[in-house]
MARGUKE-431621 format. One record per residue (C-alpha): residue number from 1; residue in one letter; x, z, y. Coordinates in steps of 0.2 Angstrom, whole numbers, plus 5000, padded with zeros to 4 digits. Example, Ala and Ser with C-alpha at 12.3 -4.5 7.8 and 13.67 -1.06 7.14 Angstrom:
! MARGUKE-431621
i->1&aa->A&X->5062&Z->5039&Y->4978
i->2&aa->S&X->5068&Z->5036&Y->4995
END
This chain:
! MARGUKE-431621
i->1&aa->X&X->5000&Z->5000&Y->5000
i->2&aa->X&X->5009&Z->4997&Y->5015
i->3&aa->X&X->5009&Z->5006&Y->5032
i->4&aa->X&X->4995&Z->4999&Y->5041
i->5&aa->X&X->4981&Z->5000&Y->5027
i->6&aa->X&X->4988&Z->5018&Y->5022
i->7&aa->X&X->4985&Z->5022&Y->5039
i->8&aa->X&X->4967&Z->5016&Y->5039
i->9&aa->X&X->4962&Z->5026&Y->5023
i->10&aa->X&X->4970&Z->5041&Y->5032
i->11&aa->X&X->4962&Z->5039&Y->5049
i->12&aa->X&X->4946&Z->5052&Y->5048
i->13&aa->X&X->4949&Z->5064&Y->5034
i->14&aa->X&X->4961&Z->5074&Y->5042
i->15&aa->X&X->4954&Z->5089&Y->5051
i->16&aa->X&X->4936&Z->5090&Y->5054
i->17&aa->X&X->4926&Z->5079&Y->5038
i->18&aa->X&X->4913&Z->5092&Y->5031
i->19&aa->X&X->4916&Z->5102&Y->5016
i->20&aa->X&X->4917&Z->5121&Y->5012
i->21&aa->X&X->4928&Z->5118&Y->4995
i->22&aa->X&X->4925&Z->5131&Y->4984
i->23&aa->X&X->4929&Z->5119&Y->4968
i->24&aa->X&X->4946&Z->5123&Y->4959
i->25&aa->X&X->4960&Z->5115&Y->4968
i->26&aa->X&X->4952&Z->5112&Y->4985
i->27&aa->X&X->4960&Z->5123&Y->4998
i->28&aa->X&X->4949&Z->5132&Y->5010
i->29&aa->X&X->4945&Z->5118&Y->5026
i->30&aa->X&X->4946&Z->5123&Y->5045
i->31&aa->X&X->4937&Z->5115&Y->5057
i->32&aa->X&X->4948&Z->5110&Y->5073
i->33&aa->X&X->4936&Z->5104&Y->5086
i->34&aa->X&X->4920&Z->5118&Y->5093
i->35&aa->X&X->4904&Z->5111&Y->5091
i->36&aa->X&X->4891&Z->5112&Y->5106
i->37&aa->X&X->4879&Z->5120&Y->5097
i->38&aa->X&X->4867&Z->5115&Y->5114
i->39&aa->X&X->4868&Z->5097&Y->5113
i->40&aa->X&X->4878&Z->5094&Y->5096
i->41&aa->X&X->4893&Z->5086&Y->5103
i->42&aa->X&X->4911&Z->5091&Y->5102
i->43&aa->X&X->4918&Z->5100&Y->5116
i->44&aa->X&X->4926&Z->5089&Y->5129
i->45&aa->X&X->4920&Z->5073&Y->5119
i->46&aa->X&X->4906&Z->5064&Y->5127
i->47&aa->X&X->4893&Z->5056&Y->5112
i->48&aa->X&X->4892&Z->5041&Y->5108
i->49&aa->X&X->4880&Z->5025&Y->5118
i->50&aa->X&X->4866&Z->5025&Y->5104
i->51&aa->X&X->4866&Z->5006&Y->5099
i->52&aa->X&X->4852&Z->4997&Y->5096
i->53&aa->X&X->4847&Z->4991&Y->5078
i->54&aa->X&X->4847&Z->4971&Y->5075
i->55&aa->X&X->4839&Z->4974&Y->5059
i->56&aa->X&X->4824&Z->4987&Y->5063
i->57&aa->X&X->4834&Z->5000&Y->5052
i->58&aa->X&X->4836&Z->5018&Y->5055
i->59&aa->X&X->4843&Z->5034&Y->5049
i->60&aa->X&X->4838&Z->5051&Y->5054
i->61&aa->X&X->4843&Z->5067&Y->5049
i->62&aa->X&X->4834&Z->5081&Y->5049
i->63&aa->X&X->4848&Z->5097&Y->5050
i->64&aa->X&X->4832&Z->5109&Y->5046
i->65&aa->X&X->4823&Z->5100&Y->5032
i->66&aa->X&X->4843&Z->5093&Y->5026
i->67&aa->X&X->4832&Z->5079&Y->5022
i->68&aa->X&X->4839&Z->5059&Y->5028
i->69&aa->X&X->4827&Z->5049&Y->5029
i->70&aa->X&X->4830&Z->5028&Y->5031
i->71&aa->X&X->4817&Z->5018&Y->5043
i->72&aa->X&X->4814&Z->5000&Y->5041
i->73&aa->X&X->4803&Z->4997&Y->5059
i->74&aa->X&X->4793&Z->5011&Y->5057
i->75&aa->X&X->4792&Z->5011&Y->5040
i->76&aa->X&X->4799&Z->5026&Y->5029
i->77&aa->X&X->4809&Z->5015&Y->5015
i->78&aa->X&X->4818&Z->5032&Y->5008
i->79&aa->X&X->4821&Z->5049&Y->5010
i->80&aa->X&X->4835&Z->5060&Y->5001
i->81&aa->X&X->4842&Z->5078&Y->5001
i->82&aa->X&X->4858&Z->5081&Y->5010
i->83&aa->X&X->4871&Z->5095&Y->5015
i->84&aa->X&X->4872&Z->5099&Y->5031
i->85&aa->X&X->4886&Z->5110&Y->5042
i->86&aa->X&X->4885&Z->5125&Y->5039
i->87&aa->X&X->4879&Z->5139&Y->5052
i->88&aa->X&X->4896&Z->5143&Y->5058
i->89&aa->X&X->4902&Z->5124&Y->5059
i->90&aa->X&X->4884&Z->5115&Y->5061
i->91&aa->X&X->4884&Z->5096&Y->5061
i->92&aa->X&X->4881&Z->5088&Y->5078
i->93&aa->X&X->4865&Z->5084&Y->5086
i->94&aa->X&X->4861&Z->5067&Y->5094
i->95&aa->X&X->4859&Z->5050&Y->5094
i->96&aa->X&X->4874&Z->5040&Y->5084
i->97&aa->X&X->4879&Z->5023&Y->5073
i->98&aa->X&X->4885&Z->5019&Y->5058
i->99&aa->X&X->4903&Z->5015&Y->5067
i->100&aa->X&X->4913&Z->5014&Y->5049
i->101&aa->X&X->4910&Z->5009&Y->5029
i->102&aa->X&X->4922&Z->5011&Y->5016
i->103&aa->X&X->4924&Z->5012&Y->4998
i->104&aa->X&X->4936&Z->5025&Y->4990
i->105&aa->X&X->4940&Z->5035&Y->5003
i->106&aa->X&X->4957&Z->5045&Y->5003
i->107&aa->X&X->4957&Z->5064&Y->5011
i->108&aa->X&X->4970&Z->5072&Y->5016
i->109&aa->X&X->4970&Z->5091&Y->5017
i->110&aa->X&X->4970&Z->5097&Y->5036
i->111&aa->X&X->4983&Z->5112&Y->5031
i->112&aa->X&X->4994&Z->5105&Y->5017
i->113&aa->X&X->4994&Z->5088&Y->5022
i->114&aa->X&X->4989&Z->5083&Y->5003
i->115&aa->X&X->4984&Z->5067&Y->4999
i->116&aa->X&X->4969&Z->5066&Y->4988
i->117&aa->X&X->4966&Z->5048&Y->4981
i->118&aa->X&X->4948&Z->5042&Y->4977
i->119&aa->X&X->4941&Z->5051&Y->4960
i->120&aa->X&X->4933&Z->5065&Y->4953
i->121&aa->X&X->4947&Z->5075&Y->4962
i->122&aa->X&X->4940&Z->5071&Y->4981
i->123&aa->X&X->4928&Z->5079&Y->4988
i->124&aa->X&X->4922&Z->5063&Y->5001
i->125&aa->X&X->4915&Z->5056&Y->4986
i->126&aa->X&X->4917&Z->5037&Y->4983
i->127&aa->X&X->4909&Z->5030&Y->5000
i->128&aa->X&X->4910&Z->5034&Y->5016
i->129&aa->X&X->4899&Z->5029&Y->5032
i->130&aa->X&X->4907&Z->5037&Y->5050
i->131&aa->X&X->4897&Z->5044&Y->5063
i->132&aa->X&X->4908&Z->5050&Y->5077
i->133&aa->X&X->4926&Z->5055&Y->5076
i->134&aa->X&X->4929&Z->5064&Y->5061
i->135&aa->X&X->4910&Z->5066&Y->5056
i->136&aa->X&X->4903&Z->5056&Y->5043
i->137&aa->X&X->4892&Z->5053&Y->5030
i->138&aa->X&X->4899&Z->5052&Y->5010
i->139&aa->X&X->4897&Z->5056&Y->4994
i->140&aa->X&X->4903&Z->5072&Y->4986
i->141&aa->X&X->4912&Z->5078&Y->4969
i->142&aa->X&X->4900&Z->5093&Y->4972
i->143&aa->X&X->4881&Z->5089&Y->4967
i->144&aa->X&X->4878&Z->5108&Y->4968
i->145&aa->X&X->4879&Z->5110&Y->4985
i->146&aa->X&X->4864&Z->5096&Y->4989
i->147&aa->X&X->4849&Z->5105&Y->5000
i->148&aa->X&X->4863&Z->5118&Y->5007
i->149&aa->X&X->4872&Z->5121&Y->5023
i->150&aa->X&X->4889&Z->5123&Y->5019
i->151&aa->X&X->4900&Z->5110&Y->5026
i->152&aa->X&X->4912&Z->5108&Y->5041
i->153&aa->X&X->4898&Z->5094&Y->5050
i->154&aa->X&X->4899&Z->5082&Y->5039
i->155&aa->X&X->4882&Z->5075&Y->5030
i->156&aa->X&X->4885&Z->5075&Y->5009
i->157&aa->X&X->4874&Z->5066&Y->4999
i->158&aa->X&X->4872&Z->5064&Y->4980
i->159&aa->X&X->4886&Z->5051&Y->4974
i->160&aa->X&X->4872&Z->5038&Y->4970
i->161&aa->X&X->4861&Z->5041&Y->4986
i->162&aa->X&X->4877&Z->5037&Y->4997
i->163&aa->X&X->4880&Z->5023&Y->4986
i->164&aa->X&X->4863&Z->5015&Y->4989
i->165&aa->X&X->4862&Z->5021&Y->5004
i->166&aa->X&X->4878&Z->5012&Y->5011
i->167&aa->X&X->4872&Z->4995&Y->5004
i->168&aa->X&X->4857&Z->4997&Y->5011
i->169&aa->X&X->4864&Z->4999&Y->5031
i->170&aa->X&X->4876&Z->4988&Y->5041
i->171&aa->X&X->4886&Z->4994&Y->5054
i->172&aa->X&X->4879&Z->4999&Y->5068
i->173&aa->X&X->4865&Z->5006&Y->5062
i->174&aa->X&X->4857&Z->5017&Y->5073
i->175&aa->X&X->4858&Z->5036&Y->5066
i->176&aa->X&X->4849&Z->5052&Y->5075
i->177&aa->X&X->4854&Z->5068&Y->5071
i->178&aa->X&X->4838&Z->5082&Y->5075
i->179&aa->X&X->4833&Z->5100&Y->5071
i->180&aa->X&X->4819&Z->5101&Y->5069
i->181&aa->X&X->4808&Z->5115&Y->5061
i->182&aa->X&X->4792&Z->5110&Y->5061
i->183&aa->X&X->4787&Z->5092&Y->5054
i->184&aa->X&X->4772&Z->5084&Y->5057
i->185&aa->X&X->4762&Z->5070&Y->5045
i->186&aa->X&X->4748&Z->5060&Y->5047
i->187&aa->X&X->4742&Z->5047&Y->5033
i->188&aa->X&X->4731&Z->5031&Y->5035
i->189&aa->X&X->4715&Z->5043&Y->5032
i->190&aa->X&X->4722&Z->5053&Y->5048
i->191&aa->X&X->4727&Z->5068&Y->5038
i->192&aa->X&X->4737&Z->5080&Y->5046
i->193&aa->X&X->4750&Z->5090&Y->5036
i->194&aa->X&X->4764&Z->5100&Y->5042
i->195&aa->X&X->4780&Z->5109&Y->5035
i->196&aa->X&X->4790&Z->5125&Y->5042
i->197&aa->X&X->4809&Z->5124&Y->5036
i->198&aa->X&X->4820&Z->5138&Y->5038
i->199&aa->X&X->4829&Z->5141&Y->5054
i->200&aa->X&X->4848&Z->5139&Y->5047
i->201&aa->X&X->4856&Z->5137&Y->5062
i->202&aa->X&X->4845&Z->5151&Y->5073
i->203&aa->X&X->4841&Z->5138&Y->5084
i->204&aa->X&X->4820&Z->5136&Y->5084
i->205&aa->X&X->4814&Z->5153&Y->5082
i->206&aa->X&X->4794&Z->5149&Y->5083
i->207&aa->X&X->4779&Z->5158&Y->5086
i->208&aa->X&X->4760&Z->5155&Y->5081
i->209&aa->X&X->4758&Z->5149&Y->5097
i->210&aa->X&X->4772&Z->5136&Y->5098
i->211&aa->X&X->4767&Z->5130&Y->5079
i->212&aa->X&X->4748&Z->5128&Y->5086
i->213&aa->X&X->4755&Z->5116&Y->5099
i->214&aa->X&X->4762&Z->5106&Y->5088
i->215&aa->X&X->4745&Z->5105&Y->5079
i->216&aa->X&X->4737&Z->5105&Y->5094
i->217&aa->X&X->4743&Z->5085&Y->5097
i->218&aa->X&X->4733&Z->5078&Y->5084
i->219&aa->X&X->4717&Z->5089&Y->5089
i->220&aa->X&X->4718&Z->5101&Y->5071
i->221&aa->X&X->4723&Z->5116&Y->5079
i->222&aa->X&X->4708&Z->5128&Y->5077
i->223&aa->X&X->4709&Z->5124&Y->5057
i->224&aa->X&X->4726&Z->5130&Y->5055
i->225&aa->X&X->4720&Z->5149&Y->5058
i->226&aa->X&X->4731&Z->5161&Y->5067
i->227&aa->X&X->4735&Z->5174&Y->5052
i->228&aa->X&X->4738&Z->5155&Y->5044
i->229&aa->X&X->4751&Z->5149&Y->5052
i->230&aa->X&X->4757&Z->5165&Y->5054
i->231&aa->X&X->4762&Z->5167&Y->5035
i->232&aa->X&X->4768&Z->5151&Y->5036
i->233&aa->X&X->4779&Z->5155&Y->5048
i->234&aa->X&X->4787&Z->5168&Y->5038
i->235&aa->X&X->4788&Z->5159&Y->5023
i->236&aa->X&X->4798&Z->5145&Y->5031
i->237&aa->X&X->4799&Z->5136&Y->5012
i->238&aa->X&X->4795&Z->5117&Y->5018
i->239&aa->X&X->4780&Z->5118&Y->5008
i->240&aa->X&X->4766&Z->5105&Y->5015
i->241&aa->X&X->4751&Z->5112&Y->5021
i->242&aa->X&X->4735&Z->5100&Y->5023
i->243&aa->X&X->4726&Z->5106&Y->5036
i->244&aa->X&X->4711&Z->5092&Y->5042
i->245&aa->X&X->4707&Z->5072&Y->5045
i->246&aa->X&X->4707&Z->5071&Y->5064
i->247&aa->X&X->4693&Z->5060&Y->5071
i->248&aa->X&X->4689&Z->5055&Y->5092
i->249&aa->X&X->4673&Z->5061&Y->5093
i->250&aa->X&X->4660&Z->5052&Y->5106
i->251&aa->X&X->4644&Z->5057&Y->5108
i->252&aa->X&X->4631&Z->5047&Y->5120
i->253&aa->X&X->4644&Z->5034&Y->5123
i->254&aa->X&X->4658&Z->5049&Y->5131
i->255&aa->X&X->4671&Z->5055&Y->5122
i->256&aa->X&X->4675&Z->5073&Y->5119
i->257&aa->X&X->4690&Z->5083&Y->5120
i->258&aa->X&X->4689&Z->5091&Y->5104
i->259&aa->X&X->4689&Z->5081&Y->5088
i->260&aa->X&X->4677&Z->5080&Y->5075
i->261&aa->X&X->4687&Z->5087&Y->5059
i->262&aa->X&X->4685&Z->5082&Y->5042
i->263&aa->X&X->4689&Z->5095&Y->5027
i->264&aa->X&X->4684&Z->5097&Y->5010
i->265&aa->X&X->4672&Z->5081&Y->5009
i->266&aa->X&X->4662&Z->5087&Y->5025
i->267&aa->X&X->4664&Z->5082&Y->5043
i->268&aa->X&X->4663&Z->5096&Y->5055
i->269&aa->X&X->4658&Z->5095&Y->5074
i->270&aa->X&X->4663&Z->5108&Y->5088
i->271&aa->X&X->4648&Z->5117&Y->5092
i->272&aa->X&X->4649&Z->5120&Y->5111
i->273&aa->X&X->4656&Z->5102&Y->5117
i->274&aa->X&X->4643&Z->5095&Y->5107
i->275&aa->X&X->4628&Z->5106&Y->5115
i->276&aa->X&X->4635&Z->5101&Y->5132
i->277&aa->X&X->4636&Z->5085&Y->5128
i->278&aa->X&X->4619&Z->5082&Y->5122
i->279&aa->X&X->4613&Z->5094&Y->5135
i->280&aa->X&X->4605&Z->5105&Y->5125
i->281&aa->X&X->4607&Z->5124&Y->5126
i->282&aa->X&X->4616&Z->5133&Y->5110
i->283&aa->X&X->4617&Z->5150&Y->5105
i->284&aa->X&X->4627&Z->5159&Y->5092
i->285&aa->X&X->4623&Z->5173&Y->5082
i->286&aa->X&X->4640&Z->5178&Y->5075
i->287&aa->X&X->4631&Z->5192&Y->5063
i->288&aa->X&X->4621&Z->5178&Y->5053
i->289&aa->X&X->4634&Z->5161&Y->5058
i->290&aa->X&X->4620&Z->5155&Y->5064
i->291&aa->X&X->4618&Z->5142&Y->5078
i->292&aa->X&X->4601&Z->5140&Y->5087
i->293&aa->X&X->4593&Z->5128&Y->5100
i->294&aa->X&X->4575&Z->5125&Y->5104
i->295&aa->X&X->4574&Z->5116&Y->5091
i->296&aa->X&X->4582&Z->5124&Y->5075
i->297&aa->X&X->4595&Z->5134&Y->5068
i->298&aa->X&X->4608&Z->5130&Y->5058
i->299&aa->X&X->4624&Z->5137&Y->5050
i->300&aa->X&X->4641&Z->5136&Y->5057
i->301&aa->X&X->4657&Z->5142&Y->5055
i->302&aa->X&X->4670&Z->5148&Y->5067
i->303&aa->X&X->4689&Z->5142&Y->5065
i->304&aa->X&X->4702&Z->5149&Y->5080
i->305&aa->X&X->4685&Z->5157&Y->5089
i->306&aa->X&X->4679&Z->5139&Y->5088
i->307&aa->X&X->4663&Z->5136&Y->5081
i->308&aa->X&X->4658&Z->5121&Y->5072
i->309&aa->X&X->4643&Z->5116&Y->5062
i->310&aa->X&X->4642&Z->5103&Y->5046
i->311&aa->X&X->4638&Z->5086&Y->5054
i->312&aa->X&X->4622&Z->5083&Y->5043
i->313&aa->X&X->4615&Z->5095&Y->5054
i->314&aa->X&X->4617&Z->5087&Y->5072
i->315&aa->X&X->4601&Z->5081&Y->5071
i->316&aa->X&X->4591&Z->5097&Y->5068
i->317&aa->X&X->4599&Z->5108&Y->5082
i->318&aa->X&X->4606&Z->5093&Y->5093
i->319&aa->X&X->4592&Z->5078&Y->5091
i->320&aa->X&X->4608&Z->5070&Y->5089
i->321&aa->X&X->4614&Z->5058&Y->5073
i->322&aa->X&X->4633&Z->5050&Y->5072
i->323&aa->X&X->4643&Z->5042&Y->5058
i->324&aa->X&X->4662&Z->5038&Y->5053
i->325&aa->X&X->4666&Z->5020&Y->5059
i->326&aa->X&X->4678&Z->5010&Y->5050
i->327&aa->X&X->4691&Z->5015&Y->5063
i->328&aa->X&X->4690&Z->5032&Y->5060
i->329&aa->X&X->4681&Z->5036&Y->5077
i->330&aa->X&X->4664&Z->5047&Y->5073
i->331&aa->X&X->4650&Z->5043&Y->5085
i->332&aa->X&X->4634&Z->5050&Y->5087
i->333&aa->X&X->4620&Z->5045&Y->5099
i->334&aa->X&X->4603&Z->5053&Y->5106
i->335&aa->X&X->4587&Z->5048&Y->5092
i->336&aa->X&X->4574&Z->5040&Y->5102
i->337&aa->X&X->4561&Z->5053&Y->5108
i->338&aa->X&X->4543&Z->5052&Y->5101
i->339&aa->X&X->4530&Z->5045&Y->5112
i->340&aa->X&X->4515&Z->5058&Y->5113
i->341&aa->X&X->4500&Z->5054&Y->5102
i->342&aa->X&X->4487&Z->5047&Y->5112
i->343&aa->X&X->4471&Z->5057&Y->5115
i->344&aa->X&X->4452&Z->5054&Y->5116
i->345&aa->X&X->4447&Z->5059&Y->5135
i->346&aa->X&X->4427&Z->5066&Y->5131
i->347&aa->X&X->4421&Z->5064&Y->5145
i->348&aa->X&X->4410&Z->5078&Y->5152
i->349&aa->X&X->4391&Z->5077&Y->5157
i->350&aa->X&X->4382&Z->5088&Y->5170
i->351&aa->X&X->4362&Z->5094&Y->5166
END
């Protein structure tokens, strides 16, 4: 190999690359460089211009989840578990490319200058893809540590994922780094689900309040209860949690702010944006979960201190009747009042 190739191989594995080696025969690894822990850069380096993709693809990382997940357009094509820096040496936050690919990497050992040739032996794995400096994504002679945070700031993957992976991105490929707790999802049949991971890093404590905001963007809020999200908070296990399908509600041609909320096969309408939609006057009993109007009385049920009633029943309380259009948009309009049955006038006589 001569000089200049030798140097090439050489060139990132030097001080910084990612690993905590606990496996026999890899030394202990100190990072150099201090990490910005605000905006994920390393001190006294600016970050890198984000470029933008000419193939629609994108990687981003999710540092809380330890979850990369590949994008075509908007499109989720993959989504694989990774090892991410550990709490004292975190991996970098930000927007980034692929700015390197190469096969069989060498490391060299920051502290006795060791070479390490490509093999079971090295602990970048068989593929490398460079981020930044001397962070990068590889594989890793060290399955074990997958889902962890135990690196120096580097992103390991499972020897096949970074394999796949790195023939599935050219270079430049756009790559953002996040932590990011709380994960939203919405499917085609607009239903919301979210996860809680655990806070790693210490850097998103979160409250049921900030949780319901996040909720609170797609309308769902009141049917993720407090004490909910609350013990979902504490468990932090990046479990999903379905919580309703979101639809715009409109009623008399206006829409409402609230939505109407589907769960468990039945639609539910919010009782008191409805009433003053249809102008009709409402009153709960919260000892029976009734609702009651002039014109009947219904059961309800109360989410977040919002009441809502089943929307087969619009029409007795509300003189009000809607449906799910093929958009996802529930509408309801006013039924057509009854015209008074005519009378027979008897005309009276005088004697």
């Amino acid at each position: 190999m001569n000089n200049g190739v030798d140097m090439l191989l050489h060139k990132k594995i030097t001080a910084l690359c990612c690993i905590v080696f606990l496996l026999a025969g890899v030394g202990g690894y100190t990072a150099d460089a201090a990490i910005n822990t605000e905006v994920g850069s390393l001190s006294g380096m600016p970050l890198p211009a984000p470029k933008k993709s000419e193939t629609g693809k994108k990687i981003t990382l999710n540092l809380a989840s330890r979850l990369l997940t590949l994008y075509e357009g908007t499109e989720k094509v993959r989504i694989y578990p990774v090892a991410v820096g550990a709490p004292e040496t975190p991996s970098p936050v930000g927007e980034f490319s692929i700015s390197e690919k190469e096969v069989n990497p060498v490391w060299t050992d920051p502290k006795t200058k060791t070479t390490v040739p490509s093999g079971p032996s090295n602990p970048l794995g068989y593929r490398w893809l460079g981020l930044y400096g001397n962070y990068g994504i590889h594989g890793t002679n060290a399955p074990w540590s997958i889902g962890r945070s135990v690196s120096h700031g580097c992103i390991r993957m499972y020897e096949e994922d970074v394999e796949e992976l790195f023939e599935s991105v050219p270079m430049g490929t756009p790559v953002e780094i996040i932590y990011d707790r709380v994960i939203m999802e919405e499917a085609p049949d607009h239903t919301v689900s979210y996860y809680i991971y655990p806070d790693g890093y210490g850097w998103e404590p979160l409250t049921v309040s900030s949780v319901k905001e996040y909720l609170a963007r797609y309308g769902v809020e009141d049917f993720a209860t407090p004490d909910e999200v609350y013990h979902k908070i504490i468990a932090s296990d990046g479990s999903v949690t379905y919580v309703a399908k979101h639809y715009d509600l409109v009623i008399n041609g206006r829409k409402l702010k609230k939505k109407a909320l589907g769960k468990d096969g039945s639609i539910w309408i919010p009782a008191v944006e409805t009433s003053v939609a249809a102008k009709v006057g409402a009153y709960w009993d919260g000892e029976t979960n009734t609702l009651m109007t002039r014109l009947g009385k219904v059961p309800g049920i109360v989410k977040s201190d919002v009441v809502y009633i089943n929307e087969k029943d619009l029409e007795s309380v509300f003189h009000i009747k809607g449906h799910l259009t093929e958009d996802l948009v529930y509408e309801a309009e006013a039924l057509p009042t009854a015209e008074p049955a005519s009378k027979t006038i008897v005309l009276g006589r005088k004697y």
